[in-house]
C-alpha positions, -999 to +999 in steps of 0.1 A: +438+244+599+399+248+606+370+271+596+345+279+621+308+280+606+271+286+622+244+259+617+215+276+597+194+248+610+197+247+650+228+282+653+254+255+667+293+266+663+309+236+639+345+236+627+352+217+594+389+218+578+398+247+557+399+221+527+367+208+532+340+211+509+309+202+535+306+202+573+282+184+596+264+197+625+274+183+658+241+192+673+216+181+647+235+164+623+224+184+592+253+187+561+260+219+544+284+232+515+315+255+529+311+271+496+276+283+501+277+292+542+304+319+552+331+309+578+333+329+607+367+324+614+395+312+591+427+290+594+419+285+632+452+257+647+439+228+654+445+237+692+426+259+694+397+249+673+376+243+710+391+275+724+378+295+693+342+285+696+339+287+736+348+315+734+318+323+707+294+302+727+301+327+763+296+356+741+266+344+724+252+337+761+267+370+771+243+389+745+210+369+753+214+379+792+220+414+786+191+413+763 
């Protein structure tokens, strides 16, 4: 099981296990606690971990345009 959290460095979607107590950035490689940043999503399967943060990434992208 994952947790989905937001990067408050760059805004990049990362997963980290649910029993993890830090999580690196994909994107800009910065560490963070899990205890200090809230997940966005909780106990995500591992399958569909990607799923779960395309998903975020369209409708991010969908909110800018329509901006």
């Amino acid at each position: 099981m994952y947790d989905v959290y937001r990067c408050t460095k760059c805004g990049s979607f990362c997963a980290a296990r649910a029993a993890s107590k830090s999580y690196t950035c994909v994107s800009c490689g910065c560490r963070h606690k899990c205890a200090r940043d809230r997940a966005i999503f909780k106990d995500v399967d591992s399958g569909k971990i990607t799923h779960v943060i395309a998903n975020l990434k369209i409708a991010e992208k969908g909110k800018k345009i329509a901006l």
